[in-house]
Residue frames relative to the residue before (quaternion, step in Angstrom):
aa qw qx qy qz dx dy dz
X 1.0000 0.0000 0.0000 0.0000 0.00 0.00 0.00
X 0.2962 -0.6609 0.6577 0.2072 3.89 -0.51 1.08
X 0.8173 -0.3719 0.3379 0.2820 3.20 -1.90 0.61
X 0.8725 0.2160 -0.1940 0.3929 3.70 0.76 -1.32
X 0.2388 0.6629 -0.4786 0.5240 3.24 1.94 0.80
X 0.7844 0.2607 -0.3062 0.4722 3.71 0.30 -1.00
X 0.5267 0.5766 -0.4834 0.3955 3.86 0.92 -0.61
X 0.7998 0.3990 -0.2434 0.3767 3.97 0.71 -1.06
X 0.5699 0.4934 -0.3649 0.5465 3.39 1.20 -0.19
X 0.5701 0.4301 -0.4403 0.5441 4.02 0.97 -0.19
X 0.7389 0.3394 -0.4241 0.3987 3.22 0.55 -0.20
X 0.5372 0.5026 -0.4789 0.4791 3.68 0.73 -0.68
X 0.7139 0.4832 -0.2336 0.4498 3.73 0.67 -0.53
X 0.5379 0.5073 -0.2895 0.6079 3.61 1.08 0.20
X 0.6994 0.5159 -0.2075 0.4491 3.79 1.21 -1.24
X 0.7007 0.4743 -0.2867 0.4493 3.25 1.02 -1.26
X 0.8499 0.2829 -0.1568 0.4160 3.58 0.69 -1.45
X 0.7654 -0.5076 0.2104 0.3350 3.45 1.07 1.00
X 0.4272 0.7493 -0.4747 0.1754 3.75 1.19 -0.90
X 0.0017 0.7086 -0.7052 -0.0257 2.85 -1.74 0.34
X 0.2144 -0.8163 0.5238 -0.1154 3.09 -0.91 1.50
X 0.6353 0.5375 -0.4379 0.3403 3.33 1.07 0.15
X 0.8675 -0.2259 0.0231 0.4426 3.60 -1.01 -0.37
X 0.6168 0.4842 -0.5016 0.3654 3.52 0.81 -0.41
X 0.6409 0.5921 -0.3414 0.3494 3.88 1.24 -0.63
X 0.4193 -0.7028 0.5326 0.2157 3.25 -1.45 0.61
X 0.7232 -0.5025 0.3113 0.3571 2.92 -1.52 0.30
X 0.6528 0.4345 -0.2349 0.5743 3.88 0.76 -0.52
X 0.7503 0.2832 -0.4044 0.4396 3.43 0.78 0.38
X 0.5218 0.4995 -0.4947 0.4831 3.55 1.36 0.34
X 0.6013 0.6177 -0.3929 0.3202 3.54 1.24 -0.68
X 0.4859 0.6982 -0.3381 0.4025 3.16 1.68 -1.27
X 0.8237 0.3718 -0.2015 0.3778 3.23 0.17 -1.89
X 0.5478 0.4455 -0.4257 0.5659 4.07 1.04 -0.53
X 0.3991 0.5029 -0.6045 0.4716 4.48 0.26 -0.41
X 0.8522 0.3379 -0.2730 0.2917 3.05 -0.34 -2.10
X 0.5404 0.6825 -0.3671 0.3277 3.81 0.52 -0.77
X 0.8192 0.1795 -0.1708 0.5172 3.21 0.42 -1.38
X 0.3202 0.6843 -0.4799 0.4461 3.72 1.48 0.05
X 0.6259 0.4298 -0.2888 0.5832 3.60 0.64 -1.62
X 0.7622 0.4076 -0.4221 0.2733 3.96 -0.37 -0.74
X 0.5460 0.7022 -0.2151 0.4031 3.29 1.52 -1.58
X 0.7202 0.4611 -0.0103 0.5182 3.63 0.52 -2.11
X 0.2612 -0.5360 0.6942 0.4031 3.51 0.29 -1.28
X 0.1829 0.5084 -0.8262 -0.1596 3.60 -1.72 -0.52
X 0.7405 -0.3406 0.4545 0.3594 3.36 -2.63 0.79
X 0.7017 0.5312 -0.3276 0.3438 4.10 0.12 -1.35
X 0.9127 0.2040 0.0028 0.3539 2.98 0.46 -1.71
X 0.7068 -0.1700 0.0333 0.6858 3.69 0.66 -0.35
X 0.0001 -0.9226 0.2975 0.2455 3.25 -0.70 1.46
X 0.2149 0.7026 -0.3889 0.5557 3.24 2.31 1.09
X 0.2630 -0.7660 0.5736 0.1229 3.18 -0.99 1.05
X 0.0996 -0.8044 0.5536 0.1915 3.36 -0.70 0.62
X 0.5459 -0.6556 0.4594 0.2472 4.37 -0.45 0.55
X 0.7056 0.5489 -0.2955 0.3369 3.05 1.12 -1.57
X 0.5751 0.6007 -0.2720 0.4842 3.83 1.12 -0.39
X 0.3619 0.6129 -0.6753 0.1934 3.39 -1.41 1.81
X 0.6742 -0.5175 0.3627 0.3823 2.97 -1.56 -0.11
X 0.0330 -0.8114 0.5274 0.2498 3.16 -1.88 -0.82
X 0.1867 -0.8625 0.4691 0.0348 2.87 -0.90 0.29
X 0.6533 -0.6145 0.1766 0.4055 4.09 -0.24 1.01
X 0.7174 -0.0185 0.2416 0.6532 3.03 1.02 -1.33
X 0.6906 -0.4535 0.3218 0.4625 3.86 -1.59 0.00
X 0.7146 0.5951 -0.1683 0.3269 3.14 1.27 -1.12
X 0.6833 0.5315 -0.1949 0.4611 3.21 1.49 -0.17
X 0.4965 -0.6750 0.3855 0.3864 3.56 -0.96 -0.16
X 0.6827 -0.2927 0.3288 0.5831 3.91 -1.24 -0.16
X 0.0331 -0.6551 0.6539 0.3770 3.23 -0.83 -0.56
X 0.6724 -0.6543 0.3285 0.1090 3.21 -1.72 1.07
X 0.8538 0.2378 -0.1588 0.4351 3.60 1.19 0.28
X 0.3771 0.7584 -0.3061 0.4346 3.29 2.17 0.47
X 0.2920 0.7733 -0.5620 -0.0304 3.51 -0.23 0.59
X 0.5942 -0.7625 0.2435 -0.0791 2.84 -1.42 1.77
X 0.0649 -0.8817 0.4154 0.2142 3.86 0.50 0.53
X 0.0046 -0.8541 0.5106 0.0991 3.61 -0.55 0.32
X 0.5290 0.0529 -0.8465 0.0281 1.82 -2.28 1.08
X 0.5523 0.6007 -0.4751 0.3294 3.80 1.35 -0.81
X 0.0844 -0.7316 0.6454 0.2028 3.81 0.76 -1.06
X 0.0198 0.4794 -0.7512 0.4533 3.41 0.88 2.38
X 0.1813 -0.7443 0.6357 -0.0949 3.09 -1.59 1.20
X 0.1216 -0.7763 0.6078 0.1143 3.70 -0.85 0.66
X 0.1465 -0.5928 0.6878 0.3925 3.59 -1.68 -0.18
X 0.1241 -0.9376 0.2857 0.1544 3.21 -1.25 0.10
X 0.4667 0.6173 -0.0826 0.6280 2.35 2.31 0.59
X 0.0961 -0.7846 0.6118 0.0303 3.78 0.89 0.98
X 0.7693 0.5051 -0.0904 0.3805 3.45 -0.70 0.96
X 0.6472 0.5217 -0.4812 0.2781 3.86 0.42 -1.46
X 0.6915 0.4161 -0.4465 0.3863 3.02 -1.58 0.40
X 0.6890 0.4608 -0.1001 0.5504 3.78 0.68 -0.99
X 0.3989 -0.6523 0.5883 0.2632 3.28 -1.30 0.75
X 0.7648 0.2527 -0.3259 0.4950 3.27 -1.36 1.02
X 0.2008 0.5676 -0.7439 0.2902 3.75 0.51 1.05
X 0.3884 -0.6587 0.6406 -0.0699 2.10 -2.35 0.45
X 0.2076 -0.7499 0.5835 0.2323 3.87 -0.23 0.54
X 0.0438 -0.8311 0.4820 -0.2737 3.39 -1.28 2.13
X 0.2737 -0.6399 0.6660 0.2685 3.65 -0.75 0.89
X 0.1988 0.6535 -0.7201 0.1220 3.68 -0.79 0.50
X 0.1651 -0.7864 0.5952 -0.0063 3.38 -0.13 1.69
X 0.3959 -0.5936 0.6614 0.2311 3.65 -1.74 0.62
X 0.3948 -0.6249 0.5804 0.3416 3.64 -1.38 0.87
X 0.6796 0.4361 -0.3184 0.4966 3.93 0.83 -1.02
X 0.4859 -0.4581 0.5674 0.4817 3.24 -2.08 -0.30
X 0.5291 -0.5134 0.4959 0.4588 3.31 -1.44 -0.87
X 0.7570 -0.4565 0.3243 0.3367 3.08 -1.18 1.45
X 0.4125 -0.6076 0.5717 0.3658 3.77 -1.15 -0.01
X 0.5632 0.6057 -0.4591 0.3244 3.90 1.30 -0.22
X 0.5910 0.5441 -0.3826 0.4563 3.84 1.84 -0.94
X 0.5309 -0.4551 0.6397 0.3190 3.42 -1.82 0.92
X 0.1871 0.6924 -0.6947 -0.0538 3.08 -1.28 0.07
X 0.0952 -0.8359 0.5288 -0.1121 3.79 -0.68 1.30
X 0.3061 -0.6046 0.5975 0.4287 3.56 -1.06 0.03
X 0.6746 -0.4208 0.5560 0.2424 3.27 -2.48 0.91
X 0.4573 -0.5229 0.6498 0.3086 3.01 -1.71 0.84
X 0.6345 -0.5274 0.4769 0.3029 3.48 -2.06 0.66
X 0.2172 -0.8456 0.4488 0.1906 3.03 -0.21 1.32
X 0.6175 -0.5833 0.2891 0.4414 3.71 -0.96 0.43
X 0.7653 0.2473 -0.3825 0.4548 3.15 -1.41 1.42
X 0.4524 0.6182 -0.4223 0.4845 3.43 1.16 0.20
X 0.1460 -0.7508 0.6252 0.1551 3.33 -1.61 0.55
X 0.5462 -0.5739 0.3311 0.5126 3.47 -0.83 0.08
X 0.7788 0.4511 -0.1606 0.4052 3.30 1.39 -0.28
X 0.4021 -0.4349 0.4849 0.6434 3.95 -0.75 -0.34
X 0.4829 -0.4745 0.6779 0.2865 4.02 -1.77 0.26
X 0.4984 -0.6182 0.5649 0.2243 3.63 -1.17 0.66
X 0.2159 -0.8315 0.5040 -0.0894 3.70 -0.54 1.09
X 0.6001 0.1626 -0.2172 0.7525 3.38 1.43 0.13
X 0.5116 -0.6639 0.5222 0.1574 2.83 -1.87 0.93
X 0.4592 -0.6753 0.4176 0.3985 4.00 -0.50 1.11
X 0.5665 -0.7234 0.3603 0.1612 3.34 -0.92 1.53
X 0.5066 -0.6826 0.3937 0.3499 3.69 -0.65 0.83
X 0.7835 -0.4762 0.3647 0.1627 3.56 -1.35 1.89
X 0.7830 0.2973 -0.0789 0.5407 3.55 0.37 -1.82
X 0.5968 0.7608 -0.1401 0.2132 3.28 0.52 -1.18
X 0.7830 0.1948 0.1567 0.5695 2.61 -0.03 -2.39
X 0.8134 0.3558 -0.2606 0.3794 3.63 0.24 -1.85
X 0.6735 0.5109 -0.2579 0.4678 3.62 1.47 -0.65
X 0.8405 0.2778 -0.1164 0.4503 3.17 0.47 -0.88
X 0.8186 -0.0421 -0.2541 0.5134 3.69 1.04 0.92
X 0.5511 0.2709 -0.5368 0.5786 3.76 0.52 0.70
X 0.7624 0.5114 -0.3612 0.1634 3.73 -0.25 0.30
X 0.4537 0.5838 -0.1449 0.6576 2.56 2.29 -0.53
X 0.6897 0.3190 -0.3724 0.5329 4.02 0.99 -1.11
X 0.6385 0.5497 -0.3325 0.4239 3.73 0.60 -0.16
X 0.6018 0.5564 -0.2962 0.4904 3.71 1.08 -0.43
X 0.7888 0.3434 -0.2010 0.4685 2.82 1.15 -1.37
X 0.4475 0.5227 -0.4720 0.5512 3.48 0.84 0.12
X 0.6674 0.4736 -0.4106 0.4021 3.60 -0.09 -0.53
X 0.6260 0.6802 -0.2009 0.3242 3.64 1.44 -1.48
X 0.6876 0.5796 -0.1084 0.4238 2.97 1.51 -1.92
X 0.6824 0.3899 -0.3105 0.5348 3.42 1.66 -1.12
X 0.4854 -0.6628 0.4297 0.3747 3.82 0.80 -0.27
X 0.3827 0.7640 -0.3714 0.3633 3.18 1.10 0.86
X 0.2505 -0.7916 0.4636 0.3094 3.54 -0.77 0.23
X 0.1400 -0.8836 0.4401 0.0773 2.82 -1.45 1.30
X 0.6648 -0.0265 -0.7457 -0.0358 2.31 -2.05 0.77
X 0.3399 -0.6156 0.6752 0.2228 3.52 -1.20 1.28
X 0.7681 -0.5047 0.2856 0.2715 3.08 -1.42 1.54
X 0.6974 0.5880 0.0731 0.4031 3.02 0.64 -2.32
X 0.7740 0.4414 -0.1270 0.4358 3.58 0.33 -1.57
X 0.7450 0.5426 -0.1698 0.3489 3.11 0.85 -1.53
X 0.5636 0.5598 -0.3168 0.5183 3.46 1.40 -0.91
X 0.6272 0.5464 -0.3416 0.4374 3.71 0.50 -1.39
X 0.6913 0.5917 -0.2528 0.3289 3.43 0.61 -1.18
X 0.6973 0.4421 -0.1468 0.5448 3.51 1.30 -1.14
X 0.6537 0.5208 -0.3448 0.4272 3.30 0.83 -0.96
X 0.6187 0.5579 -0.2872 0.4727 3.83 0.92 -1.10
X 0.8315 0.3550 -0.3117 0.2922 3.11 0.73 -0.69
X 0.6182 0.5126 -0.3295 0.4964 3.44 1.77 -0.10
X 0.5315 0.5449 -0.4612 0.4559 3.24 1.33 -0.08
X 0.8316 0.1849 -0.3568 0.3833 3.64 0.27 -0.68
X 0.3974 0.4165 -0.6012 0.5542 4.01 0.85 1.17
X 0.5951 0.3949 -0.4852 0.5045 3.78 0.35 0.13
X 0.7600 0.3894 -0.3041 0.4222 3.62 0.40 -0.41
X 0.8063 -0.2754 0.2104 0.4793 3.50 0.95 -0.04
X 0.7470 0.5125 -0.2357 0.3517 3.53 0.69 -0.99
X 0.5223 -0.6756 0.4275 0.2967 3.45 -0.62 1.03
X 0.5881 -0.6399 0.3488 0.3506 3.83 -1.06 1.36
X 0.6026 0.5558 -0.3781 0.4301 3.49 1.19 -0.93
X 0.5897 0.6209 -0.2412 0.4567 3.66 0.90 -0.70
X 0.5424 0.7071 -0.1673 0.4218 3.18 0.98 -1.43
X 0.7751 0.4785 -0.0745 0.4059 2.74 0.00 -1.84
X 0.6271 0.6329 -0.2015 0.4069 3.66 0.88 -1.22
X 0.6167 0.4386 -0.3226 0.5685 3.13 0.70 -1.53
X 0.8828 0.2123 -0.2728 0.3181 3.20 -0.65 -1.51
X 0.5898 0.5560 -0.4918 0.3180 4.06 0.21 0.32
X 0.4834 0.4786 -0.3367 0.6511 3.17 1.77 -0.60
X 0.6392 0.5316 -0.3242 0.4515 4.12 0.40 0.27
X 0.7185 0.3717 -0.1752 0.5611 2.79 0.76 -1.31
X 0.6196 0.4795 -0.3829 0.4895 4.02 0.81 -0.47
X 0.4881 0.6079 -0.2597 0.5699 3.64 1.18 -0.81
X 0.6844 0.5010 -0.1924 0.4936 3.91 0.03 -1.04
X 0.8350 0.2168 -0.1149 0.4926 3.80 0.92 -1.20
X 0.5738 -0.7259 0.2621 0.2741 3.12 1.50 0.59
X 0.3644 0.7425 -0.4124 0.3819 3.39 1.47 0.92
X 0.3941 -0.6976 0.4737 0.3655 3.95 -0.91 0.68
């Protein structure tokens, strides 16, 4: 997730659940709403970004201090952004306002608790394709026959797994089976050296 990926999803996330950050808010409830943000970037959640991304945490000056409420944090480089022209004040604004330095080695810098409704994971967005159907009756057959066309035997031990597995992994991750499938026969025809 680049910087103004996470700047526009804090806001789309500020819009939906109502926040308000300007003068009438406090200081634990902008922290709240910056936790959840980079929580959502860090964790993933289904709504808002479901691809986690690690590189995303807080900070915070020192032990003695709090988060602060509009810093999000890249790691390992600890390149820092504000993103919030404004919090605290009426009429903020959501902002890439990049630092030229890292952050000092004196600034904490930590990962976000999981904010609620987050998983540790992306959520599965296609439904796992039907056994007889689908995996029998047409990715096993376009995969045989690819093997056939290259004169290869199939199923190679090795190959053959990789093939299946790639393709439920990226219908577990979102992509539609029909999609799926596409990519990775055009791969797998590629791999055996077929036009």
């Amino acid at each position: 997730m680049r910087i103004d990926q996470l700047v526009e999803m804090a806001e789309r996330m500020h819009d939906d659940e109502g926040w308000d950050l300007g003068s009438a808010s406090t200081r634990e409830t902008r922290n709240q709403f910056w936790a959840r943000v980079i929580g959502c970037a860090h964790h993933g959640h289904p709504r808002y970004n479901p691809n986690p991304d690690k590189q995303w945490h807080l900070k915070k000056a020192d032990a003695s201090r709090p988060q602060t409420d509009d810093v999000a944090t890249s790691m390992p480089s600890r390149s820092y952004w504000d993103c919030i022209n404004g919090v605290g004040q009426d009429g903020y604004e959501f902002a890439v306002n990049a630092h030229s330095e890292p952050l000092s080695p004196s600034q904490i810098v930590y990962a976000p608790p999981v904010p609620a409704g987050s998983a540790p994971g992306p959520q599965p967005v296609q439904p796992y394709p039907d056994e007889v159907a689908w995996w029998g009756g047409y990715y096993e057959p376009e995969v045989a026959k690819l093997y056939q066309q290259a004169g290869k035997p199939f199923p190679d031990s090795s190959a053959a797994f990789r093939w299946f597995t790639r393709v439920a992994y990226d219908i577990r991750n979102g992509m539609t089976k029909e999609a799926a499938a596409a990519k990775h026969l055009a791969d797998l025809r590629a791999a055996l050296g077929l036009p």
